[in-house]
N, C-alpha and C positions, 0 to 999 in steps of 0.2 A: 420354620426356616424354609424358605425358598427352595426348588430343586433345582441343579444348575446341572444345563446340558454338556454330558462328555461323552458326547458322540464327535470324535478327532474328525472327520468327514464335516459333519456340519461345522464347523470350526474353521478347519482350514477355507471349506468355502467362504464362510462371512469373514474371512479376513482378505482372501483372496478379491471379493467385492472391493472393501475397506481398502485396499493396497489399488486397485486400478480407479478409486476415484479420487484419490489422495496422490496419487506420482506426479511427481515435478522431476524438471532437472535443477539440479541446484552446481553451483560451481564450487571449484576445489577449494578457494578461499572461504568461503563457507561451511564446509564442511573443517575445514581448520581450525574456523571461528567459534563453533561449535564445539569439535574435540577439546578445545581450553575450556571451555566453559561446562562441559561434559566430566573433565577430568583435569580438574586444576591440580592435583599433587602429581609432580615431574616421576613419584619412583610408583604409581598409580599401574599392575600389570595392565588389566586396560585401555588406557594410554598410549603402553607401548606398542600393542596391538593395532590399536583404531591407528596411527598413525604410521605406523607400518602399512598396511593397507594403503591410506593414500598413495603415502609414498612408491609401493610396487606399481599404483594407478594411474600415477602422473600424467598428465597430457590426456586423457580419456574423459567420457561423457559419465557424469553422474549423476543419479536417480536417486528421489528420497521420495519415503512414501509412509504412512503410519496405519498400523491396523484399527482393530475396535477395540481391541482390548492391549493399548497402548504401547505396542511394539515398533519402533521405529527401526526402518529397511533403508540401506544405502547400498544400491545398485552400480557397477560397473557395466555397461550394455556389452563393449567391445573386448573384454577379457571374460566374459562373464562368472562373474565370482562378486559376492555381497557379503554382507554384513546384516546382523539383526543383532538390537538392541534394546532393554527393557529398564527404563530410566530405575535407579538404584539396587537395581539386581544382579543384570548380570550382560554380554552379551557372547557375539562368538558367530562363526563363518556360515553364510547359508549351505545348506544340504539341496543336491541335486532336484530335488521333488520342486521345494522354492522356487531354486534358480529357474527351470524349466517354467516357471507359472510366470518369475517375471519378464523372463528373455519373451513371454508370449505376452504381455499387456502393452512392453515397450515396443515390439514389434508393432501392435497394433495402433497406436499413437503416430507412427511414422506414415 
């Protein structure tokens, strides 16, 4: 059986890579389009979540980005506040540490 590295430091770095060569913006319709198709059952917690978020986002710039090991990040630059998502798992609000790494890729793109 293979060893798999759990060094969290190497980790966050290659995703941290993974996430600044993979960021786009993407528009709010989009990302709607995706929350349906993400979360087709209406009573889905979820759902209510991911589209809560838009909704407080409205009218703002957003960022999508995906790691190496298949976490998908939706960025707010001007609020700064994101979202991470792990297709059939689970998702939930990025943690300070994140935000700070993307507010610094998206800065640097500009």
């Amino acid at each position: 059986m293979p060893s798999v590295n759990l060094d969290i430091a190497h980790i966050n770095e290659e995703r941290r890579k993974a996430i600044a060569k993979s960021i786009k913006t993407i528009t709010i319709e989009e990302l709607r389009k995706q929350g349906e198709e993400l979360f087709p059952l209406l009573d889905n917690p979820w759902r209510e979540r991911y589209f809560q978020f838009l909704n407080e986002n409205a009218g703002s710039t957003f960022y999508q980005a995906r790691t190496n090991d298949r976490i998908e990040i939706f960025y707010c630059h001007a609020r700064g506040k994101g979202m991470w998502f792990l297709p059939g798992t689970g998702m939930g609000p990025l943690q300070p540490k994140g935000l700070n790494a993307l507010k610094e890729i998206v800065s640097n793109l500009h």
